[in-house]
Every structure is written in structure tokens, then in C-alpha cells.
gemmi code that builds the backbone of each chain (N, CA, C; Angstrom):
import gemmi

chains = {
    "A": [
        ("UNK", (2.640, 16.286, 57.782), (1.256, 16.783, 57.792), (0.364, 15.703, 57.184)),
        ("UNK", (-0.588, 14.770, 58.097), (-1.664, 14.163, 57.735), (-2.550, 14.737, 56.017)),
        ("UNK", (-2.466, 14.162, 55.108), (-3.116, 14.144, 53.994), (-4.813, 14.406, 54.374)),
        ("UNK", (-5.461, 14.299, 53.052), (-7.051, 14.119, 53.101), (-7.802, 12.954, 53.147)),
        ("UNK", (-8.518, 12.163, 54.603), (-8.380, 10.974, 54.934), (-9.700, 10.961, 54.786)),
        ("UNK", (-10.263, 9.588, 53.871), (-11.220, 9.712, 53.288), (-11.922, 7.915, 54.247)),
        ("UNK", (-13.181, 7.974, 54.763), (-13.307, 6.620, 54.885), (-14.982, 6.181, 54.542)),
        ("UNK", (-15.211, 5.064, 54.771), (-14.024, 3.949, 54.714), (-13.953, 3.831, 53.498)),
        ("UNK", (-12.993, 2.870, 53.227), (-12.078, 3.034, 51.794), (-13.046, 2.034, 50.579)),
        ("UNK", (-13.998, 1.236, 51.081), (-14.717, 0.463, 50.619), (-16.300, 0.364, 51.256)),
        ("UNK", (-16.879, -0.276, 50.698), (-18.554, -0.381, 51.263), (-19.354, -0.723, 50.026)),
        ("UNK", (-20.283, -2.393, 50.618), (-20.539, -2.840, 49.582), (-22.447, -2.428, 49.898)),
        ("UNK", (-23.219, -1.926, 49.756), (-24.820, -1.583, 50.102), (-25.660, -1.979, 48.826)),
        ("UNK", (-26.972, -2.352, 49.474), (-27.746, -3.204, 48.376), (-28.450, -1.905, 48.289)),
        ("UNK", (-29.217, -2.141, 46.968), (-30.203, -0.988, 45.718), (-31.315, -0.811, 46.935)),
        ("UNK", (-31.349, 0.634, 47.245), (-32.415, 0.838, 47.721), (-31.964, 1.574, 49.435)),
        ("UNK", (-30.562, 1.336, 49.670), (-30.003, 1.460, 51.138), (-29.692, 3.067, 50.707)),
        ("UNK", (-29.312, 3.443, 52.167), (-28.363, 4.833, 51.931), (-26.933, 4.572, 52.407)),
        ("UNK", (-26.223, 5.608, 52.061), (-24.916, 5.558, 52.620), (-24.057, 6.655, 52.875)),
        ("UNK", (-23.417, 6.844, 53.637), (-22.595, 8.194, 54.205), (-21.457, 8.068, 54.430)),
        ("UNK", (-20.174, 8.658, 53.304), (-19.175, 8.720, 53.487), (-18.469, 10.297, 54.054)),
        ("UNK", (-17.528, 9.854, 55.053), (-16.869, 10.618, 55.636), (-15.169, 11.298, 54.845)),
        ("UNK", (-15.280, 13.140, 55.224), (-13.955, 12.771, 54.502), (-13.366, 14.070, 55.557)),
        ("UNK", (-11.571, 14.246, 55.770), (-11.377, 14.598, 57.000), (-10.043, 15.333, 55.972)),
        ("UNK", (-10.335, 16.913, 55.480), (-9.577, 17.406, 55.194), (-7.892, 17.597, 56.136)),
        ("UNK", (-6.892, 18.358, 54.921), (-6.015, 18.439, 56.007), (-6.135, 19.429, 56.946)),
        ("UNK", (-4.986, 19.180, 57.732), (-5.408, 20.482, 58.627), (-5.000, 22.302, 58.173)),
        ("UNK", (-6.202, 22.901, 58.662), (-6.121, 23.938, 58.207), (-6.710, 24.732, 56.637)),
        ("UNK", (-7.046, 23.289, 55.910), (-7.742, 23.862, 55.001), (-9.408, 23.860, 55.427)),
        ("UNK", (-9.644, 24.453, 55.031), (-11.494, 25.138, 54.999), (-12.437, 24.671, 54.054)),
        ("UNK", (-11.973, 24.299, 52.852), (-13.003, 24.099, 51.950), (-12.651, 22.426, 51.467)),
        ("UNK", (-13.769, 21.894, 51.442), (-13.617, 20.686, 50.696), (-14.968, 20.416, 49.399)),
        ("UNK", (-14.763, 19.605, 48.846), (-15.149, 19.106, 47.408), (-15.246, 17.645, 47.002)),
        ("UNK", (-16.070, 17.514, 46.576), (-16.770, 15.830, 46.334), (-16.425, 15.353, 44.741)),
        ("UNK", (-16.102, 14.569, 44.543), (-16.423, 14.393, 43.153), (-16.906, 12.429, 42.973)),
        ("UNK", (-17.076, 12.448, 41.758), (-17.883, 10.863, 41.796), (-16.794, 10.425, 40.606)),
        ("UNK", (-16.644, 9.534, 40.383), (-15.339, 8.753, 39.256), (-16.171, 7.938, 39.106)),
        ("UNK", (-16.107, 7.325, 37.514), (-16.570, 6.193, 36.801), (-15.881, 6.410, 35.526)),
        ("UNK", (-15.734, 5.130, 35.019), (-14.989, 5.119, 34.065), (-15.744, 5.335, 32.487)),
        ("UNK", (-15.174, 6.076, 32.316), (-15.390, 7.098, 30.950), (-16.102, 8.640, 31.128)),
        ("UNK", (-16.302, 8.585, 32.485), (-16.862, 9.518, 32.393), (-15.913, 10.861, 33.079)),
        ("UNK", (-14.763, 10.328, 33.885), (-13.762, 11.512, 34.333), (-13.857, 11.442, 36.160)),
        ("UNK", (-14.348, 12.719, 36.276), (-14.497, 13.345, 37.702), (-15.764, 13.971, 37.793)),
        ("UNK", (-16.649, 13.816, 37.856), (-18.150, 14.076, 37.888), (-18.095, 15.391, 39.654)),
        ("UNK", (-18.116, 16.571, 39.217), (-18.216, 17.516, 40.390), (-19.894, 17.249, 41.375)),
        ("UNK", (-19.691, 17.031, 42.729), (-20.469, 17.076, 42.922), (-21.220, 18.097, 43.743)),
        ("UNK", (-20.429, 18.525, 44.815), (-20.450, 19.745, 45.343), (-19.119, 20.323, 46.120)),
        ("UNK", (-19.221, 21.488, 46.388), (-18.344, 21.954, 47.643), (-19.147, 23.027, 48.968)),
        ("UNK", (-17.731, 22.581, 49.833), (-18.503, 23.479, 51.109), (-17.303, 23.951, 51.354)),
        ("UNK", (-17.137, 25.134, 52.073), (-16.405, 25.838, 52.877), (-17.284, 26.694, 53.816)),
        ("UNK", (-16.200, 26.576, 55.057), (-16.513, 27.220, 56.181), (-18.341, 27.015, 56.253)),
        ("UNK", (-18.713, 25.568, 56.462), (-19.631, 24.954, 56.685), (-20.878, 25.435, 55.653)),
        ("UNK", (-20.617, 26.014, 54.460), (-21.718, 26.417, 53.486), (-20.946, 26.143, 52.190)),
        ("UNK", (-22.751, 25.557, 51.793), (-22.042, 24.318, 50.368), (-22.205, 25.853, 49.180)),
        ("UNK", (-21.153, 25.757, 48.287), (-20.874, 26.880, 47.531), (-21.141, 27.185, 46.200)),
        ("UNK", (-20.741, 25.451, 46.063), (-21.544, 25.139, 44.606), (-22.157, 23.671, 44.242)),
        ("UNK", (-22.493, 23.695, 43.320), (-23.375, 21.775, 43.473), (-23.199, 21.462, 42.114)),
        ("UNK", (-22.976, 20.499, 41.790), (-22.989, 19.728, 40.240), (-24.445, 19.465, 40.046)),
        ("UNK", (-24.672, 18.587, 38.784), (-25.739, 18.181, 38.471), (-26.189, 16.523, 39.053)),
        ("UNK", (-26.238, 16.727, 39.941), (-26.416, 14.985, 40.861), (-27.931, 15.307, 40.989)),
        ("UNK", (-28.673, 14.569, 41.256), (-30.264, 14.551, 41.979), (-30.375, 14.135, 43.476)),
        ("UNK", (-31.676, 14.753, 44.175), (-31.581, 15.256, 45.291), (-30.916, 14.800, 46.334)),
        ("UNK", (-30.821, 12.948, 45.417), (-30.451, 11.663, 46.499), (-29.311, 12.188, 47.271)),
        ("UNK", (-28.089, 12.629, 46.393), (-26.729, 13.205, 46.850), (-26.837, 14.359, 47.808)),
        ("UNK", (-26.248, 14.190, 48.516), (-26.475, 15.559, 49.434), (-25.260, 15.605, 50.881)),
        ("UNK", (-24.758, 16.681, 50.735), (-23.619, 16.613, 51.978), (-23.692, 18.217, 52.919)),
        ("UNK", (-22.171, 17.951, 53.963), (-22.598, 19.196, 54.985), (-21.308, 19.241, 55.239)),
        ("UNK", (-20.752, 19.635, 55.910), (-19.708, 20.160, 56.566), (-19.786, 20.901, 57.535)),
        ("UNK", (-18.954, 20.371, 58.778), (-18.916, 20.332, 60.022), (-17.902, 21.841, 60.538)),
        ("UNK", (-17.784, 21.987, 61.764), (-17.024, 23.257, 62.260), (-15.141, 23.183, 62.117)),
        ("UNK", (-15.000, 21.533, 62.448), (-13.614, 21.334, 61.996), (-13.541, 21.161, 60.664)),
        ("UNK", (-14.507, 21.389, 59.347), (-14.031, 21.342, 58.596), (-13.967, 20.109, 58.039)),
        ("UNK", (-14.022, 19.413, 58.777), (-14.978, 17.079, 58.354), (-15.772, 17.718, 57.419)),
        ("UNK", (-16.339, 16.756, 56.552), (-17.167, 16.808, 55.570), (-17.785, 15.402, 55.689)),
        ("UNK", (-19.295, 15.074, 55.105), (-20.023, 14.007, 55.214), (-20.428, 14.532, 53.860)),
        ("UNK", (-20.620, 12.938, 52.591), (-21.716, 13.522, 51.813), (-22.406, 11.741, 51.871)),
        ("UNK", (-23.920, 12.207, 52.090), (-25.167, 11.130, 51.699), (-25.643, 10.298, 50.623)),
        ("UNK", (-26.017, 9.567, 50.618), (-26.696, 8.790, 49.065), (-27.274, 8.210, 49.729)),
        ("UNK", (-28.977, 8.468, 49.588), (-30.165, 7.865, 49.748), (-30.569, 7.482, 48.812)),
        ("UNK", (-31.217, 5.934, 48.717), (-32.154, 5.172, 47.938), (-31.072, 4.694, 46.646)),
        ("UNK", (-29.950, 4.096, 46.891), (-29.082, 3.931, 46.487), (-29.700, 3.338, 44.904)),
        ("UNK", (-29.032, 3.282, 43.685), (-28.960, 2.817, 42.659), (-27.912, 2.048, 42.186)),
        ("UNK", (-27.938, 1.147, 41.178), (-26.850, 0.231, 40.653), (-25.790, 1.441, 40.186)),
        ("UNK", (-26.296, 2.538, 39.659), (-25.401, 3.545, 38.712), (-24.533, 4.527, 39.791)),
        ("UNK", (-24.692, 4.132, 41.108), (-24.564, 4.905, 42.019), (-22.683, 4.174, 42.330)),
        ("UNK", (-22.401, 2.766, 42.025), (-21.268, 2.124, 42.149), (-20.153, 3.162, 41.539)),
        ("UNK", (-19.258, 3.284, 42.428), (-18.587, 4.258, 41.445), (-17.376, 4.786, 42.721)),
        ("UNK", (-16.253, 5.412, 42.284), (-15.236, 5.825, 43.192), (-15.237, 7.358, 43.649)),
        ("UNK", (-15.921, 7.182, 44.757), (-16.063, 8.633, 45.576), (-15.273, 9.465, 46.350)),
        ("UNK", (-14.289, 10.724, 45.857), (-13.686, 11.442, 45.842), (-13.509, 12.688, 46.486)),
        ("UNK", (-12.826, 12.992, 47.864), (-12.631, 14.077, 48.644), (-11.776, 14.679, 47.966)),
        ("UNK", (-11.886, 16.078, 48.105), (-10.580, 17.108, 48.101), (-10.756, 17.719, 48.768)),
        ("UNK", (-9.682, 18.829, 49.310), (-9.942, 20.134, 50.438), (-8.201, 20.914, 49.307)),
        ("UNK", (-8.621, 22.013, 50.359), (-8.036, 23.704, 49.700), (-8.483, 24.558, 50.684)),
        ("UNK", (-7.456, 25.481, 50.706), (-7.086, 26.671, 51.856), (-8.734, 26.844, 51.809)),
        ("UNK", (-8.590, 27.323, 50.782), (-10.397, 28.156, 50.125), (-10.175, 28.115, 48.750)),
        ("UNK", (-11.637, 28.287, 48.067), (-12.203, 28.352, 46.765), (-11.199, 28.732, 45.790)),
        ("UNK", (-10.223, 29.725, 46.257), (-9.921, 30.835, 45.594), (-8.084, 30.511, 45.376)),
        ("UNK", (-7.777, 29.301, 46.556), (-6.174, 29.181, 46.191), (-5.733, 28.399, 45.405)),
        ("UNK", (-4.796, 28.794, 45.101), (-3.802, 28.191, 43.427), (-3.449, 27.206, 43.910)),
        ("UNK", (-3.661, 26.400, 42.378), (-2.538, 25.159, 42.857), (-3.758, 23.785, 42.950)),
        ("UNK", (-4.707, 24.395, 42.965), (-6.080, 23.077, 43.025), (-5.807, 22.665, 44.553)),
        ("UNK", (-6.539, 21.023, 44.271), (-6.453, 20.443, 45.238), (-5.909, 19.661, 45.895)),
        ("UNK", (-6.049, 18.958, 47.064), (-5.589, 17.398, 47.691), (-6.332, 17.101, 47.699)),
        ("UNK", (-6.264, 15.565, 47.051), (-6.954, 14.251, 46.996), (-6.717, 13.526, 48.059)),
        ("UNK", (-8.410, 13.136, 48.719), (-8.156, 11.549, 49.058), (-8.324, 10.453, 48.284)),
        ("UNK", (-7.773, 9.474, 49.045), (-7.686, 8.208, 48.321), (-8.939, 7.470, 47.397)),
        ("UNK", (-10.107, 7.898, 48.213), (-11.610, 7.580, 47.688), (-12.398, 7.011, 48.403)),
        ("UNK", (-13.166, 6.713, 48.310), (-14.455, 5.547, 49.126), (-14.529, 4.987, 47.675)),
        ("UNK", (-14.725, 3.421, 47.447), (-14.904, 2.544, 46.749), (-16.331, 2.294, 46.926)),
        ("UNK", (-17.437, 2.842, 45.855), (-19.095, 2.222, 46.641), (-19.449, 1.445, 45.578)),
        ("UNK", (-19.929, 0.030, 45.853), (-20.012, -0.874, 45.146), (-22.147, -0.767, 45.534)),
        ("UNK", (-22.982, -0.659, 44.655), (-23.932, -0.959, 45.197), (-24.917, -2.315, 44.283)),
        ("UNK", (-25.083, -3.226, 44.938), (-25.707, -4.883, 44.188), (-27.014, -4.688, 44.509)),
    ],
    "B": [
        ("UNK", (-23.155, 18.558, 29.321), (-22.613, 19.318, 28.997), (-21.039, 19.422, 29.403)),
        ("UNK", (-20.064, 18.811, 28.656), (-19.096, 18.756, 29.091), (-17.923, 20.150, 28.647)),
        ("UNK", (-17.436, 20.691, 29.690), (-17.064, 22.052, 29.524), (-15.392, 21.573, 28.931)),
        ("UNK", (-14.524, 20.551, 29.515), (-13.277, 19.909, 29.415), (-13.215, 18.521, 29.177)),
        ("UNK", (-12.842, 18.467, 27.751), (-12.742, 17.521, 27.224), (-10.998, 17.055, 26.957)),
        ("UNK", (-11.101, 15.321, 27.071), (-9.989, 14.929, 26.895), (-10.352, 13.945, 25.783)),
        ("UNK", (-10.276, 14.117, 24.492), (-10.731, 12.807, 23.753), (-9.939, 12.216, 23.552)),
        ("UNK", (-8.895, 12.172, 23.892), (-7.792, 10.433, 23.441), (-8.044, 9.626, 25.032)),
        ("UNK", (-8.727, 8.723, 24.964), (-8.837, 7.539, 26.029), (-7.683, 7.079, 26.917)),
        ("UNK", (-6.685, 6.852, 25.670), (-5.570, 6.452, 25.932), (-4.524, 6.860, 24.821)),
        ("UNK", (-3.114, 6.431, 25.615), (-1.968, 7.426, 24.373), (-1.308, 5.842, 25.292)),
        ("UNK", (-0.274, 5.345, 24.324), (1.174, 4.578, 24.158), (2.211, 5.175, 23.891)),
        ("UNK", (3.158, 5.288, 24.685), (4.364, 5.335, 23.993), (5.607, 4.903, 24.314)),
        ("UNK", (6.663, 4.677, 24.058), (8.163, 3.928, 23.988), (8.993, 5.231, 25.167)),
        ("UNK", (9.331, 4.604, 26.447), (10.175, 5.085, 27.221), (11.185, 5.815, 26.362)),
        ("UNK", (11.043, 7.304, 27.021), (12.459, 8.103, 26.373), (11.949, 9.143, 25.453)),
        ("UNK", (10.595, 8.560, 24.916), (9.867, 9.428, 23.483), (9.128, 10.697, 24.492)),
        ("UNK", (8.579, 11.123, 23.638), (8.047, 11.916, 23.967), (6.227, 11.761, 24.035)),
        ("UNK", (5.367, 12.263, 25.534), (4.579, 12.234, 25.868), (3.397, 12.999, 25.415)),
        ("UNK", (2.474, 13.806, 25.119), (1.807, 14.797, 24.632), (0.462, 14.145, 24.867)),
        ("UNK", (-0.437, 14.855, 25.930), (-1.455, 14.545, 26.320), (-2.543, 15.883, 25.748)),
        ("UNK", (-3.853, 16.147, 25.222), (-4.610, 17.046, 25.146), (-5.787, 17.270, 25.374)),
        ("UNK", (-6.357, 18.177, 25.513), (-7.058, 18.591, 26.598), (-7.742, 19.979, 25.716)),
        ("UNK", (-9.458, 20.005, 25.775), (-9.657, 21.078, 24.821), (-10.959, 21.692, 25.616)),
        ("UNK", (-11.067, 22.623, 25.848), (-12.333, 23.478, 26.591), (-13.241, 24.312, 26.359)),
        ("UNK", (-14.556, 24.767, 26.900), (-15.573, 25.760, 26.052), (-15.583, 26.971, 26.636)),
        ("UNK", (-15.108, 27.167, 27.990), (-15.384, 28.106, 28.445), (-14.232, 29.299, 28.496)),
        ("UNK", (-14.399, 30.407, 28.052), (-12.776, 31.331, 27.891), (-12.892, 32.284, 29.364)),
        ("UNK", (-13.653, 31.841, 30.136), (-13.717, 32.340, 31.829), (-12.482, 31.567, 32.775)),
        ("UNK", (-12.796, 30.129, 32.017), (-11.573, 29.604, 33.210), (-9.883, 30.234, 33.355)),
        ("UNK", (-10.118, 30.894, 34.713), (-8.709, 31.460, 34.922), (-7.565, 30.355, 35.319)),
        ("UNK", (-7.219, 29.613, 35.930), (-6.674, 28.156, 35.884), (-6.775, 27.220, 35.481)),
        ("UNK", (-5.566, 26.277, 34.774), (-5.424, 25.113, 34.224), (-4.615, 24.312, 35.260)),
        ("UNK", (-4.872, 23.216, 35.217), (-4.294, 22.241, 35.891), (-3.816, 20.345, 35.180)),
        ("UNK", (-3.097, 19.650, 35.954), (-2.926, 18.669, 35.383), (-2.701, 17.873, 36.648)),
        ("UNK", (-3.610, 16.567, 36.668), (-3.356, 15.683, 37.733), (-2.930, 14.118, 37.131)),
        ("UNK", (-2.522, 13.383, 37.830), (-1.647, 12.310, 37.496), (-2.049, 11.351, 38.600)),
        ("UNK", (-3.211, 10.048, 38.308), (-3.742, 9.417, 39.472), (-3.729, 7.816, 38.497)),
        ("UNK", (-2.718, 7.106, 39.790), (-2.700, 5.489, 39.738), (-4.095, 4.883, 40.668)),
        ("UNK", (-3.943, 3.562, 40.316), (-5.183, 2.846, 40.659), (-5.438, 2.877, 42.480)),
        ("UNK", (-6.667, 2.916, 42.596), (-6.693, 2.616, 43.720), (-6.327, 4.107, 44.732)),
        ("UNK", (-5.820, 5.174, 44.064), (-4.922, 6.425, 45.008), (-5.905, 7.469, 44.374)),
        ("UNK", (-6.305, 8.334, 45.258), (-6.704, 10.055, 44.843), (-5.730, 10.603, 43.409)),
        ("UNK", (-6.204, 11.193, 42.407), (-5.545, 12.171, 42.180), (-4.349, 13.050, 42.899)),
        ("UNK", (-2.851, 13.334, 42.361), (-2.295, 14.012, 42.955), (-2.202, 15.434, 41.611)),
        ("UNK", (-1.799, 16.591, 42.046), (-1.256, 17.399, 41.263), (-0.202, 17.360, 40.648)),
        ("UNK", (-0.209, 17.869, 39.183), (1.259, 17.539, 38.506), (1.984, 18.706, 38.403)),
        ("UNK", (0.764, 19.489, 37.648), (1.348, 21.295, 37.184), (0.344, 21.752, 36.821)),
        ("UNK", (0.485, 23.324, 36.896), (-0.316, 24.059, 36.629), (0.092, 25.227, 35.746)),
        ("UNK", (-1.202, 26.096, 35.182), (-0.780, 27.360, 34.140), (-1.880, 28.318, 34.264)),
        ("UNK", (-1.758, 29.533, 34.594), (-2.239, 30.795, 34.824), (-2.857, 30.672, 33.386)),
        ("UNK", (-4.418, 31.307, 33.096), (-4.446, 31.840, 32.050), (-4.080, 32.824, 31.485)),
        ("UNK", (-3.041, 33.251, 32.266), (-2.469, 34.650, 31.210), (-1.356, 34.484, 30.936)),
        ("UNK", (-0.627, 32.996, 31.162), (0.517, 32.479, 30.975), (0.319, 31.918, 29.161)),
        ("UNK", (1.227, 31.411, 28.792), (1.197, 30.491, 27.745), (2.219, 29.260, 27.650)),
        ("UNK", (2.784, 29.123, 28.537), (3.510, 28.087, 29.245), (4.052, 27.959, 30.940)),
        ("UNK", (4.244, 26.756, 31.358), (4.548, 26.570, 32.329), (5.439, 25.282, 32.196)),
        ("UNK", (6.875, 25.380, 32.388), (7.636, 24.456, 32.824), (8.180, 23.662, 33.804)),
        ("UNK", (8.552, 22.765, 34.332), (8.366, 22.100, 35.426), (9.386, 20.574, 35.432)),
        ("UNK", (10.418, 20.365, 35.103), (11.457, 19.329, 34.846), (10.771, 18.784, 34.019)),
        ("UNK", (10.677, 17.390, 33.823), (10.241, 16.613, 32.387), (8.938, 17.203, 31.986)),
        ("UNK", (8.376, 17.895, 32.811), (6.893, 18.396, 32.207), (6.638, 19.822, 32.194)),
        ("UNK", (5.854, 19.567, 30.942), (5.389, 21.237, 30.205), (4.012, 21.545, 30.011)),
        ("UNK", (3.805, 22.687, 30.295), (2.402, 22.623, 29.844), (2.015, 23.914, 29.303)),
        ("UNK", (1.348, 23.323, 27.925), (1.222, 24.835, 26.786), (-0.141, 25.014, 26.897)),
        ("UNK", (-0.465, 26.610, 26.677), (-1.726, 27.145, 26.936), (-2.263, 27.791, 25.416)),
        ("UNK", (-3.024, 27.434, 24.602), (-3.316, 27.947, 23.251), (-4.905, 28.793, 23.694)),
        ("UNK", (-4.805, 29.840, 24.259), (-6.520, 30.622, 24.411), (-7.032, 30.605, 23.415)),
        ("UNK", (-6.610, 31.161, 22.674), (-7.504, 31.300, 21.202), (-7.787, 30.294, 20.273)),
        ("UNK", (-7.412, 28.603, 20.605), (-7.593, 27.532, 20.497), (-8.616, 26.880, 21.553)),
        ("UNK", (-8.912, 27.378, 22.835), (-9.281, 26.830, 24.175), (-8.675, 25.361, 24.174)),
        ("UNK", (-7.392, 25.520, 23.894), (-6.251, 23.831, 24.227), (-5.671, 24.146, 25.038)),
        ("UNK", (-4.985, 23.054, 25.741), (-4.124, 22.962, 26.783), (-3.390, 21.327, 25.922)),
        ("UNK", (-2.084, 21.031, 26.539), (-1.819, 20.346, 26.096), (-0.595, 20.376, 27.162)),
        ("UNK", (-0.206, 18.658, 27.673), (0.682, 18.524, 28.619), (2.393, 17.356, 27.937)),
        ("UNK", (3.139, 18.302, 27.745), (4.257, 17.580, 27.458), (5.440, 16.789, 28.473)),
        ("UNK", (5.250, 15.605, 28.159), (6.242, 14.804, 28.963), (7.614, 14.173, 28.341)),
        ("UNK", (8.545, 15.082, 28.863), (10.184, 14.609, 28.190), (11.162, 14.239, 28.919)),
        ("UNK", (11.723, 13.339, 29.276), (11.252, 12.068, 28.429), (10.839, 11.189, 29.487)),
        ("UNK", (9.963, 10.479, 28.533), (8.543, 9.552, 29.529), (9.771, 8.260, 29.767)),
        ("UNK", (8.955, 7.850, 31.348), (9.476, 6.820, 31.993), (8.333, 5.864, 32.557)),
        ("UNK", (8.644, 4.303, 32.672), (7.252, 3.756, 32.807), (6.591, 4.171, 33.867)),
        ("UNK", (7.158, 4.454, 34.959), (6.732, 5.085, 35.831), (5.748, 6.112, 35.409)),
        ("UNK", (5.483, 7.244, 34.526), (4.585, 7.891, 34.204), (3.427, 7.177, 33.665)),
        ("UNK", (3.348, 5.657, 33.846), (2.050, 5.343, 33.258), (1.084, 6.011, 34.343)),
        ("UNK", (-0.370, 5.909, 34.026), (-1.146, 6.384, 34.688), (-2.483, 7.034, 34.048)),
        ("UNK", (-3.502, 7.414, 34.526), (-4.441, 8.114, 34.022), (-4.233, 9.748, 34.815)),
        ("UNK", (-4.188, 10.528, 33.433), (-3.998, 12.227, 33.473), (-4.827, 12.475, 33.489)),
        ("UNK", (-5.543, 13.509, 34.662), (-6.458, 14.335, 34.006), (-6.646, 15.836, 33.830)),
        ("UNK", (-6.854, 16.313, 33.005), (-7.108, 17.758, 32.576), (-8.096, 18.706, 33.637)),
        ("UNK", (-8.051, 19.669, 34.237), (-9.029, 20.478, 34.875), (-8.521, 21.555, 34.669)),
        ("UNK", (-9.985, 22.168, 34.607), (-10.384, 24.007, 34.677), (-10.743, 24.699, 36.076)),
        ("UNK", (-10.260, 25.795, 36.327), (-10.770, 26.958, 37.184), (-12.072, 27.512, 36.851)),
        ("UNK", (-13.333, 27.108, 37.776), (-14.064, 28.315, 37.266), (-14.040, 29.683, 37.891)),
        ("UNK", (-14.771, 30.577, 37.945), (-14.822, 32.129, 38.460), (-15.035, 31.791, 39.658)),
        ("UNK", (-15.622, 30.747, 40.398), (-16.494, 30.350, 41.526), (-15.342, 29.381, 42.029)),
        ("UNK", (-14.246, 29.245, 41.595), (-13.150, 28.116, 42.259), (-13.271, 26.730, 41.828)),
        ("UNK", (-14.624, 26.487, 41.457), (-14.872, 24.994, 41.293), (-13.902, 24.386, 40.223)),
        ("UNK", (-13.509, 23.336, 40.311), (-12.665, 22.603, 39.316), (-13.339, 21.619, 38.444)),
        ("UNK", (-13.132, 21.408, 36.957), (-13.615, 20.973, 36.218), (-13.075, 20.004, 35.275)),
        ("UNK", (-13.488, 18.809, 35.263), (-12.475, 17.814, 35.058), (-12.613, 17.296, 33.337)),
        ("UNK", (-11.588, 17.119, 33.074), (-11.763, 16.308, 31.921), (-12.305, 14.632, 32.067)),
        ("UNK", (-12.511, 13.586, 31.120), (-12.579, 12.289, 31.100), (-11.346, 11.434, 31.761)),
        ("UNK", (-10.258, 12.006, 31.265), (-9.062, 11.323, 31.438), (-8.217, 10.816, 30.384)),
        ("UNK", (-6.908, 11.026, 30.437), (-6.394, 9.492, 29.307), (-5.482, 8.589, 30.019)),
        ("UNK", (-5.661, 7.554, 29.575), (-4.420, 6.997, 30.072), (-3.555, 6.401, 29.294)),
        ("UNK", (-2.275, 6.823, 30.284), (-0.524, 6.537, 29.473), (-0.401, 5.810, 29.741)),
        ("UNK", (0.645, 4.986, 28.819), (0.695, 3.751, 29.086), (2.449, 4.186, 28.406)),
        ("UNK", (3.348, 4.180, 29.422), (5.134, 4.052, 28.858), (5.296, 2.918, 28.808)),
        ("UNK", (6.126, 2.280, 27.684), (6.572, 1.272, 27.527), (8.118, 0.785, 27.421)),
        ("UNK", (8.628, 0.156, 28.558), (10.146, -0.019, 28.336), (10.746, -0.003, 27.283)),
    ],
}
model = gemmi.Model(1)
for chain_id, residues in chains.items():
    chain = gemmi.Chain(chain_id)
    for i, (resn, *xyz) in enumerate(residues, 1):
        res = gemmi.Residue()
        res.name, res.seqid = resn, gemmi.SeqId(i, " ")
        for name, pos in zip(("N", "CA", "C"), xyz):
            atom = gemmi.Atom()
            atom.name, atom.element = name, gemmi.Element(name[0])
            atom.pos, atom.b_iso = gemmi.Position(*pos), 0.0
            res.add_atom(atom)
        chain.add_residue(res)
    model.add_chain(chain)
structure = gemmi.Structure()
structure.add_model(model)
structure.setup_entities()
């Protein structure tokens, strides 16, 4: 069974660009989940969606923003990119909200922004 | 506002010893605990988990104790192999499913 395939795995965008990473739960799960990584700071939640409605949202500003599709793909946005914005961007998916056991990780998107 | 905290950065220890990672929280809603185990460059994978109405969960070299009335969690590794180096991290269940992460620490086993 194909894992949670996150792309692309890198992307380098200058201050001021946007950018849209893709992430492609496994099959059959419904809900996926964003998170942002930087170091010291953990796993920064950013939002989730299931069954194409986002469920809950972290504290990001408006720039961040994602959707989720009918198969269950997920896209999340970053407009007007910032230096603080560099950081390792994090898919998960789950049956739904509600099943044990947490999540699957993808590998990440690496966003470097200069 | 950080709900799961991991304040040791990092932990060392001598292959064979014993591991003990901790993990301390504000909220007495979260119904799941969890523990993930992520090398460089790779997603987070899952390690183990503990019901909050549990007070342990065992799992071959790894344990994981639940103190509620402390809001601790704390993850025991017996006996650590370098292979367990890595950065752990601590997460909560909220009522809403969302997962809630600690900072991280990272192990560092030493032959």
C-alpha cells in the first residue's frame, strides 16, 4: 500500500512569491493534516480537512491556506512568501478525525524561501 | 500557547541503558497520547500509543507511562540501541481529533 506522497520534496522561492504544495494521502483515508516543522519549535498544526471541509486551523495568518479535493489530494498555499516561512512542510492523512493510532506521515516538502 | 511540552532538547545515553523521554501537558481533555520517532530528512512515523484511561502501554523495548494527575507522559526505552537515535516527539488528542505536538527531543544512543 502506497504511503502519504508528499511533493515536491524541495522548492527554493524568493520573499514575496507564493507556493503550493501538494500532498496525496493513502488510499482510502479521508482526512488529511498539515503541519509546519522548524527547529525548536516542534510541529506547528496548521490545519485539517476531511471529506473536502477544513475542520480545524492552527494559528498561521491568512497567507496559509489549503483545500482538499474529492479523491482526497490535499493542496495547501503560501502567498507573499516570508524568510520565516523556510521551514519543513508536513502531510498526514487518517481514516477520519476520530481513528486511533494518529497518523501517516509524509516525507515533507523542504521550503527554503531567500 | 503551548498545550505539549517537551523540555529536554536533547537526552544522551550509552547503548543498553536505559532511555526515558518526557513529555508534560495543560489540557486534561486530551483523550490520546502518542509517541512518534522521526530521522532526518523522513516524515514522522508512529511508535506507541496510550488511551487516557490507560496508565500504561507496553510495546517490546518501549513503554509508555501515563501520570493524569501529573498531566506527564513519559516514554521508556529498554534497552536503547543506536539505532534509536532520532528526534521523539510527544502528541496529544484533542476532542476535535486534532493532534498536538510537542517541541521534540533528540536521542542520541551511544555505542
Amino acid at each position: 500500500k502506497a504511503g502519504v506522497t508528499q511533493t515536491p520534496r524541495y522548492l527554493i522561492k524568493t520573499r514575496g512569491q507564493q507556493v503550493t504544495l501538494s500532498c496525496s494521502p493513502i488510499s482510502g483515508h479521508r482526512s488529511v493534516s498539515w503541519y509546519q516543522q522548524t527547529p525548536g519549535q516542534g510541529l506547528q498544526f496548521l490545519f485539517e480537512y476531511f471529506s473536502e471541509t477544513q475542520r480545524n486551523k492552527g494559528n498561521f495568518p491568512g497567507r496559509f491556506s489549503g483545500r482538499q479535493f474529492s479523491n482526497s489530494r490535499s493542496e495547501m498555499n503560501v502567498s507573499t512568501l516570508e524568510l520565516g516561512d523556510s521551514a519543513l512542510y508536513l502531510c498526514a492523512s487518517s481514516l477520519g478525525p476520530e481513528s486511533p493510532g494518529g497518523y501517516t506521515f509524509g516525507s515533507g516538502t523542504r521550503l527554503t524561501v531567500v | 500557547d503551548q498545550q505539549v511540552k517537551q523540555n529536554s532538547p536533547s537526552l544522551s545515553v550509552q547503548e543498553g541503558r536505559i532511555s526515558i523521554l518526557n513529555c508534560d501537558y495543560t489540557n486534561s481533555m486530551f483523550d490520546y497520547f502518542l509517541w512518534y520517532k522521526k530521522y532526518p530528512a523522513e516524515g514522522p512515523t508512529f511508535l506507541i500509543s496510550i488511551s487516557s484511561i490507560k496508565d500504561k502501554n507496553e510495546d517490546g523495548r518501549f513503554t509508555v507511562f501515563l501520570n493524569k494527575s501529573a498531566k506527564h507522559l513519559s516514554l521508556h526505552i529498554v534497552p536503547s540501541q543506536p539505532g534509536d537515535s532520532a528526534v521523539y516527539f510527544c502528541a496529544a488528542r484533542s476532542h476535535t481529533g486534532k493532534l498536538i505536538f510537542g517541541q521534540g527531543t533528540t536521542l542520541q544512543v551511544k555505542p
